[in-house]
C-alpha atoms as one frame of an Amber mdcrd trajectory, in Angstrom:
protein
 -56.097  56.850  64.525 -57.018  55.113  67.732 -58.184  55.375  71.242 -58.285
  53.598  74.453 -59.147  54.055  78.036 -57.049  54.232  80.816 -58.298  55.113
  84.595 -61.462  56.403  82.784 -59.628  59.119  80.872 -59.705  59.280  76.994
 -56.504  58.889  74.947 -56.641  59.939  71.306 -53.305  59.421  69.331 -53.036
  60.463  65.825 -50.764  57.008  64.608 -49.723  54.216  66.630 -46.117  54.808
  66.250 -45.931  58.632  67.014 -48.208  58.787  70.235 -47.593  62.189  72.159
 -46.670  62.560  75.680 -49.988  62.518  77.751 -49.972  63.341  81.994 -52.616
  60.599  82.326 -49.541  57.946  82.269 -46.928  59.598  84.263 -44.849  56.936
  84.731 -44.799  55.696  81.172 -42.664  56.622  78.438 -44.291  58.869  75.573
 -44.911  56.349  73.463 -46.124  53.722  76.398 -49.763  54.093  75.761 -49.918
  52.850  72.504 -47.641  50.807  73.121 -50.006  48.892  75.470 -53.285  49.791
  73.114 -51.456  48.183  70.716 -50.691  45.080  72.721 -54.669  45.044  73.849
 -55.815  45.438  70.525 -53.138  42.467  69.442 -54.763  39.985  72.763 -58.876
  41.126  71.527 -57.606  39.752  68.241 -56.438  36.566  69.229 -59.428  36.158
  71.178 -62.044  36.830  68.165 -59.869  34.106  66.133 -59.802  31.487  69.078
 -63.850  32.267  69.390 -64.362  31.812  65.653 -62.574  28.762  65.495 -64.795
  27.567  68.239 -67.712  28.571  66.461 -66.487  27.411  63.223 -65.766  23.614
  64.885 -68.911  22.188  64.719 -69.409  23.292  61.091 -65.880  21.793  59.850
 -66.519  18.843  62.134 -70.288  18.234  60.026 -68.204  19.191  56.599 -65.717
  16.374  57.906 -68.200  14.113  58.639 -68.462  10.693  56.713 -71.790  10.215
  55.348 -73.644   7.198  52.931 -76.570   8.174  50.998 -79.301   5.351  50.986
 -82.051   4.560  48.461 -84.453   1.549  49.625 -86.735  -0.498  47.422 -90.361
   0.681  47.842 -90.997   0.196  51.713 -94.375   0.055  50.641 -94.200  -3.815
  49.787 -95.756  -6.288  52.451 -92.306  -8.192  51.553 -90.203  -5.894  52.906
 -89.646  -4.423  56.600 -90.744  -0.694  57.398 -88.252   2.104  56.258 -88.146
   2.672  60.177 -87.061  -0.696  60.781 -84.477  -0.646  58.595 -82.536   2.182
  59.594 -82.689   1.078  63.025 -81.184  -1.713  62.397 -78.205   0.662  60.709
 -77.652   2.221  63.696 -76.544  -1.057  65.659 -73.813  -1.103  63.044 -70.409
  -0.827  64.355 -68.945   2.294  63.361 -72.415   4.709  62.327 -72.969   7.166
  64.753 -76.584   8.121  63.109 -79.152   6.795  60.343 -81.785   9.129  59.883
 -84.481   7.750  57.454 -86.102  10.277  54.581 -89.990   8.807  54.511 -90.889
  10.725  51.611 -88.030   9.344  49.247 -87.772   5.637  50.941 -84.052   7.104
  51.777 -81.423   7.310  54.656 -78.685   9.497  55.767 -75.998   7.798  57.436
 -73.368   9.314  59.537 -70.298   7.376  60.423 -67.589   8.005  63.176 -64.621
   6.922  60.716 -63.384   7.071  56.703 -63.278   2.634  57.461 -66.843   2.949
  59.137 -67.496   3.970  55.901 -66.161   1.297  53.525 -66.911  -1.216  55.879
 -70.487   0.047  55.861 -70.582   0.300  52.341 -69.818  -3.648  52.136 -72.491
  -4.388  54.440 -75.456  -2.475  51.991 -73.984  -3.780  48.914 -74.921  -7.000
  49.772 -78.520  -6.424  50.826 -81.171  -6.708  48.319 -83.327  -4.080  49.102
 -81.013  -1.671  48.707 -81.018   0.015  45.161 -78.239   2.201  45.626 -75.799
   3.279  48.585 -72.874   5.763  47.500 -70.755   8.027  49.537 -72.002  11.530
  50.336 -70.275  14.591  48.340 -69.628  17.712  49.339 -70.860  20.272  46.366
 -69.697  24.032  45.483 -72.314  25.673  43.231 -70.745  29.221  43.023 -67.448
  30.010  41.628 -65.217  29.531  38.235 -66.353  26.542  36.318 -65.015  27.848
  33.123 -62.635  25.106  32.167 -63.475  22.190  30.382 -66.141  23.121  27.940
 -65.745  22.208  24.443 -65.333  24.871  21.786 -69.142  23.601  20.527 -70.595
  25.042  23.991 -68.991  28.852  23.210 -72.102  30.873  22.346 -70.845  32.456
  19.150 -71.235  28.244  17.858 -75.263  28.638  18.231 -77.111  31.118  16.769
 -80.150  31.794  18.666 -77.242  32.662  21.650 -75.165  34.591  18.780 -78.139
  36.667  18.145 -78.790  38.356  21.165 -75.391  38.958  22.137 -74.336  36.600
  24.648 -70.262  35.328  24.968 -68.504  32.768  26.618 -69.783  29.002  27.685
 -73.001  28.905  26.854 -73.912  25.338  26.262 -73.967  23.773  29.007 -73.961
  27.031  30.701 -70.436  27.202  33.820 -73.116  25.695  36.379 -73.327  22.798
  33.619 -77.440  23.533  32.772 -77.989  23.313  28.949 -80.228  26.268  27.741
 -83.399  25.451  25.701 -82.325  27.970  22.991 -79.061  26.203  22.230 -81.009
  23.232  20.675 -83.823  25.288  19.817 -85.354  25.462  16.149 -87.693  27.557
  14.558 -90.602  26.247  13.093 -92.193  28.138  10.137 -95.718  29.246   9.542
 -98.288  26.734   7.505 -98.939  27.865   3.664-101.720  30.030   3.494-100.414
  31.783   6.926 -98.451  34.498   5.780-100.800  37.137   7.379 -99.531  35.693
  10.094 -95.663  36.221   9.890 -95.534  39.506  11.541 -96.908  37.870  14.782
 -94.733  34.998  14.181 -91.549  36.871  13.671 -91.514  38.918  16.176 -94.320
  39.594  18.441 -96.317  43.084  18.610 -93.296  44.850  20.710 -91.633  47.289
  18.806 -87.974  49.382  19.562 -86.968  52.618  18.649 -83.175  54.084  18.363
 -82.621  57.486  20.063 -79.397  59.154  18.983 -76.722  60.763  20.449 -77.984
  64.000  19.281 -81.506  63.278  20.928 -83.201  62.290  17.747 -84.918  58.871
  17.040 -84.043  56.619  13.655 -86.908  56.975  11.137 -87.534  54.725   8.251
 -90.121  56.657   5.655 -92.622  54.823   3.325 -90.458  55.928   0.430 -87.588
  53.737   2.025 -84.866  56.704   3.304 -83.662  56.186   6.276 -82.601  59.658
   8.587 -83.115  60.845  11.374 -86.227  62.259  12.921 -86.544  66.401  12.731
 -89.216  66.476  15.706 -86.520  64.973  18.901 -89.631  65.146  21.558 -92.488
  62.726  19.973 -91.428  59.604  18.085 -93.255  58.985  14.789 -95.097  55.656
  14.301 -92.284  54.979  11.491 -89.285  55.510  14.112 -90.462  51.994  15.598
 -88.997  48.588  14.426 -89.901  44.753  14.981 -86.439  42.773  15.734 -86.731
  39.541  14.032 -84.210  37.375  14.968 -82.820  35.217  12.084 -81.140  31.349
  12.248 -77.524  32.503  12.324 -77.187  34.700  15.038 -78.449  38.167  13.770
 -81.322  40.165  13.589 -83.286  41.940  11.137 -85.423  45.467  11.714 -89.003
  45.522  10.045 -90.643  48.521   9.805 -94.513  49.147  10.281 -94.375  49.628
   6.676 -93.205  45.846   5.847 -89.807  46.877   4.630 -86.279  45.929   6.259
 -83.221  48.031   7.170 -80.477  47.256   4.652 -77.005  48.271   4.813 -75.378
  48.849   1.311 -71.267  48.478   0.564 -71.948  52.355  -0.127 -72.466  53.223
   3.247 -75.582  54.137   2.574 -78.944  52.496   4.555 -82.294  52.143   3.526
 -84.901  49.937   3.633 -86.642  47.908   0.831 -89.271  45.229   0.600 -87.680
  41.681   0.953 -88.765  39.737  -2.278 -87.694  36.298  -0.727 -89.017  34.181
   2.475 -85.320  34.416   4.319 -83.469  37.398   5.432 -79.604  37.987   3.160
 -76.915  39.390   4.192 -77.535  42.814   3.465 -80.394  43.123   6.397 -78.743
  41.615   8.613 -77.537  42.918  11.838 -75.195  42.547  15.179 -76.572  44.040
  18.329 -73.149  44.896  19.786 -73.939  45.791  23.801 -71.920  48.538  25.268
 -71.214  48.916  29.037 -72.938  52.783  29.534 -76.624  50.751  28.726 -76.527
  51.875  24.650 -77.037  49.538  21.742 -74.808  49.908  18.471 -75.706  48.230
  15.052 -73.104  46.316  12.888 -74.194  45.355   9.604 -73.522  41.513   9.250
 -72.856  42.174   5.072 -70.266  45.133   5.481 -68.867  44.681   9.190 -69.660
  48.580   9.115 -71.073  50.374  11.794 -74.370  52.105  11.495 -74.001  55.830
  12.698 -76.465  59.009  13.191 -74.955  62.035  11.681 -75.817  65.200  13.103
 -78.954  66.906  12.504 -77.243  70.126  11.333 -73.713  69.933  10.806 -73.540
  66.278   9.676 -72.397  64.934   6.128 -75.082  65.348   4.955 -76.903  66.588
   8.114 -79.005  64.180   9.921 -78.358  61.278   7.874 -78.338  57.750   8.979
 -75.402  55.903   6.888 -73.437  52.558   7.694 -69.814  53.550   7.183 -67.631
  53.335  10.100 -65.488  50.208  11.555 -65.797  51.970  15.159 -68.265  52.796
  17.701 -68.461  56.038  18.898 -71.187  57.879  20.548 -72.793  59.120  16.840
 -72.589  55.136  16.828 -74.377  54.044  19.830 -78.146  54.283  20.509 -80.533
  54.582  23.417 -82.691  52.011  22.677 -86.660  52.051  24.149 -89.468  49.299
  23.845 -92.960  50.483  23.317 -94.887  47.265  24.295 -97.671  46.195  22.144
-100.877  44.563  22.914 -99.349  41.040  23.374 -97.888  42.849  26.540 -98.448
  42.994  30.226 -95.722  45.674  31.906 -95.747  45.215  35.804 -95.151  48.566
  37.840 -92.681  47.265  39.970 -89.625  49.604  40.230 -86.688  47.918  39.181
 -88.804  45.748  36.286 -86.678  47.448  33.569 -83.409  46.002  35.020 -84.947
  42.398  34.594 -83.610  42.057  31.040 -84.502  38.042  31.413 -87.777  39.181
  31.795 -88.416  41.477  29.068 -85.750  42.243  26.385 -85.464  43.942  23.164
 -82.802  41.945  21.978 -84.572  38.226  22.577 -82.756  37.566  25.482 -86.146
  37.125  27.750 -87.890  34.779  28.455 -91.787  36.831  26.869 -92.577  36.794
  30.286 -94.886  40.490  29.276 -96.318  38.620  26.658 -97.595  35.555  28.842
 -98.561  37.796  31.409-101.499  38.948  29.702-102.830  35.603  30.131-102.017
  34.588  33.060 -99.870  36.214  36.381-100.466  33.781  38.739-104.210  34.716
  40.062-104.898  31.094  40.163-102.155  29.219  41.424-103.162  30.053  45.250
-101.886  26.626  46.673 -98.691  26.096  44.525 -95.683  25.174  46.852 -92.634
  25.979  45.419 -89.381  24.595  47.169 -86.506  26.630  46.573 -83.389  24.112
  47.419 -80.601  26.557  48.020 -78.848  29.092  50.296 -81.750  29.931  51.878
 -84.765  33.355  51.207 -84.587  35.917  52.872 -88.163  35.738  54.123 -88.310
  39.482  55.708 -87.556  40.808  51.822 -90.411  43.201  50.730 -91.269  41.805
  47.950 -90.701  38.215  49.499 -92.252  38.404  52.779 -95.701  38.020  51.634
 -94.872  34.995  49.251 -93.693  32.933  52.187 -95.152  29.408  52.811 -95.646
  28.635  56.768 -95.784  26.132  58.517 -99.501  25.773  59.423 -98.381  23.238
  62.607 -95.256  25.299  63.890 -95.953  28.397  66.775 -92.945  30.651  65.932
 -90.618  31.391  68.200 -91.958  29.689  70.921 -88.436  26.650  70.827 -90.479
  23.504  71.011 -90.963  21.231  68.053 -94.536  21.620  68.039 -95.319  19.772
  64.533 -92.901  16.869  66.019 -90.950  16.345  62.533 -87.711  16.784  64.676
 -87.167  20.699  63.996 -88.058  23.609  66.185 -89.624  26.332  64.665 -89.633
  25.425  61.050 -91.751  28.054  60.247 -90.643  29.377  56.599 -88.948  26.065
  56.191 -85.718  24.633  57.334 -81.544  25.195  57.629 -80.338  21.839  56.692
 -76.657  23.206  56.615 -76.571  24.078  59.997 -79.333  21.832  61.183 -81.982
  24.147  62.210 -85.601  25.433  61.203 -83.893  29.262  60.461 -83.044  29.329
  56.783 -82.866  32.798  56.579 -80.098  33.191  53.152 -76.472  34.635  54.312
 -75.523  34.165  50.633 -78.711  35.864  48.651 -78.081  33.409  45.653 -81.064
  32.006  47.185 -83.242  34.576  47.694 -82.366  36.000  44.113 -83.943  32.649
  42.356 -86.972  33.308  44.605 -87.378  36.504  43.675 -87.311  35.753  40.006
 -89.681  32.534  40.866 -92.504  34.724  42.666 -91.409  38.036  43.613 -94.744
  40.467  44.591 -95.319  41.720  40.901 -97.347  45.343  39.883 -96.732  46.425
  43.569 -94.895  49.305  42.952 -91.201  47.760  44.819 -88.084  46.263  43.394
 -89.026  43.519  40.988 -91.438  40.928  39.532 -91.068  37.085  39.719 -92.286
  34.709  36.734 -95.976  34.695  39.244 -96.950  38.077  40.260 -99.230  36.430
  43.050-100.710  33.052  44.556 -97.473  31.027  44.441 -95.942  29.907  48.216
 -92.518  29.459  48.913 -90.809  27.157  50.989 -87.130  28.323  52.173 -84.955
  24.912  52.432 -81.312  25.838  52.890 -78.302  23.269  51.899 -75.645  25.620
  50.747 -73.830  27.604  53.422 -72.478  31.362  52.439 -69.425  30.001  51.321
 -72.234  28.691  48.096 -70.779  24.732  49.502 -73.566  22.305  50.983 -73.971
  18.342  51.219 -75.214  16.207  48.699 -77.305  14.416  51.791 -78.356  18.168
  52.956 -79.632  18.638  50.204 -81.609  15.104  49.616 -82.795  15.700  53.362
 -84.047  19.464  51.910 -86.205  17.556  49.340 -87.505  14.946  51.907 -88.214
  17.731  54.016 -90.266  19.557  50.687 -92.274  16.415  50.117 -93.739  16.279
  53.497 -94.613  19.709  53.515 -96.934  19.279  50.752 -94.384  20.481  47.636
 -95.476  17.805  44.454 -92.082  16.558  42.440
């Protein structure tokens, strides 16, 4: 379908190659007018792509760019010349175009006009003795596939606290090459005499319950039989297990009662008191993680699914047995957390999404747990730099975390603070070279979100600090996820002056 305009009168045609006769165009053919519409619509285009390429120029041209990263010994020294001093003295270099010193690190950028500028200049600091390193800027892309390359060691499945809760692929280092804590994590065991203590130890005060298919919760009686709850609306106190995770990768559900869930070669489950310090086989457990939300168990001894039989016409009628080698809906469960004491549950809308936050499985990070001691109350005056694609700093539950620039009059395009960037007021674009780093990626503003997002406010989500913590938006990576080495060195030089500690 399109339209145009000609002499002021509307055209409507239905496709562009079956355009009806019109009396607006008399001395046109029928299909004349979109004909020409066509042809306009063909020059607008070629127009938009000559404009972007003009806009995109400057960018390629700074991408293009030959730059040397510089790293002085301590300017500090009555021995050696200012840091100013010295990279003026680059700049009278043949071939740099522009050395811009980094105070804060005892650093300099330098820009040079050709790839032999660059060598050449690269000879020339080499030699000098108060320089303690000088290597070639990089150009680095931190979104993307990174999945080759990783040794069969770093898979997940190879260490168990990973195993445990679930998680596949690279783990360790993880595809933007971090190493997680839990892959050389161990687990240190109480002292003798502090076995009241295992519960705590184990497993926290946070308890799960399974809700069935058939709308009926998992209960494990005092007597040890396992079946499924006759009341579906309230959950008894013995429908709710501790997940303890265990060395190789699976879990184990204690009951308030002290007892584990054990799955037998019968098929049958139950639960029994453990007479031994470690978990066997038989009460042991795969979380298996299905794409609707639900939760199914696979016994790590049989490689049997546990299923819910239903309440009235199952066999035998609501019966909780572990005998099938597929999932199916009697075999997945709605699992639900009932947070105990250790606990501090933020109001925010979207908190149950934040699984790194707060997960059944073990795949957070206790932030409800440390949150009873501590959301953030006092750390009014904490700068945190987040290096990156930018924040979106007009996000509601950002907008009120946002350091500003106490020296910088928005808005008003004069470098008041004099630090060479106009209007820097939420921090600075170092991509694009300018003191706007609102995020046209949202990588960015994610991380800040989970850093210090307005927690118990009723919106979206909860960062790590509720309240108190500032931060400072210092952009490096364009939307493409691609930024400079040196952009991102001058981000950190720009965080250090602001006040943000290393």
């Amino acid at each position: 379908i399109c339209s145009s305009k000609f002499n002021s009168t509307q055209v409507t045609c239905t496709k562009l190659s079956k355009c009806s006769s019109c009396n607006i165009c008399p001395s046109q053919p029928p299909n004349m007018a979109c004909y020409n519409l066509f042809a306009l619509l063909g020059f607008a285009a070629s127009l938009l792509q000559a404009a972007s390429q003009s806009i995109d120029a400057p960018i390629k041209a700074k991408r293009l760019e030959g730059r040397i990263i510089v790293r002085y010994s301590t300017s500090g020294s009555d021995a050696l010349p200012p840091l100013a001093d010295r990279v003026k003295r680059l700049e009278a270099i043949p071939g740099v175009t522009k050395a811009e010193a980094l105070h804060g690190l005892d650093m300099a950028v330098v820009a040079c006009s050709s790839q032999e500028g660059e060598h050449a200049l690269m000879d020339i600091l080499n030699g000098h003795e108060d320089v303690e390193m000088a290597v070639p800027d990089t150009w680095m892309r931190s979104f993307g596939d990174f999945a080759q390359g990783h040794p069969k060691s770093s898979h997940c499945v190879a260490h168990s606290s990973c195993k445990a809760i679930g998680l596949a692929g690279d783990c360790c280092p993880t595809a933007d090459g971090v190493r997680l804590a839990c892959c050389d994590q161990s687990t240190s065991k109480p002292n003798e005499g502090e076995d009241d203590k295992l519960e705590a130890w184990e497993h926290g005060l946070s308890t799960v319950v399974f809700h069935s298919f058939h709308g009926h919760y998992v209960r494990a009686h005092p007597n040890g039989r396992v079946a499924l709850q006759s009341n579906e609306s309230i959950p008894h106190e013995d429908t709710q297990f501790f997940v303890v995770p265990n060395q190789d990768g699976t879990v184990s559900l204690k009951t308030r009662h002290g007892t584990y869930l054990v799955a037998m070669h019968s098929g049958s489950v139950a639960t029994w008191h453990r007479g031994h310090s470690m978990a066997d086989d038989w009460e042991k457990f795969h979380f298996v993680y299905h794409q609707d939300g639900r939760v199914s168990l696979r016994s790590h001894a049989t490689d049997m699914y546990i299923t819910a039989e239903h309440p009235e016409i199952g066999n035998p009628p609501g019966a909780v047995l572990g005998n099938k080698e597929t999932a199916d809906d009697w075999e997945k469960f709605t699992v639900k957390v009932h947070h105990g004491q250790d606990s501090k549950i933020p109001n925010d809308a979207n908190f149950s999404k934040l699984w790194g936050m707060d997960h059944f499985g073990g795949r957070d990070i206790d932030a409800v747990e440390a949150w009873k001691t501590f959301t953030g109350d006092s750390s009014k005056g904490i700068v945190v730099a987040v290096i990156d694609t930018g924040i979106d700093y007009t996000h509601p539950d950002l907008k009120d975390r946002m350091w500003v620039n106490p020296n910088e009059i928005p808005n008003n395009g004069i470098d008041d603070d004099n630090n060479g960037i106009v209007d820097d007021v939420y921090g600075a674009d170092f991509a694009n070279s300018d003191g706007d780093p609102m995020d046209d990626q949202m990588h960015g503003t994610h991380c800040s979100g989970t850093i210090a997002g307005s927690g118990n406010n009723g919106l979206g989500v909860a960062g790590v600090t509720w309240q108190g913590v500032r931060l400072m938006a210092l952009k490096f990576l364009t939307a493409s996820g691609g930024g400079r080495t040196s952009d991102a060195i001058k981000a950190l030089n720009y965080a250090v002056a602001m006040g943000a500690r290393l």
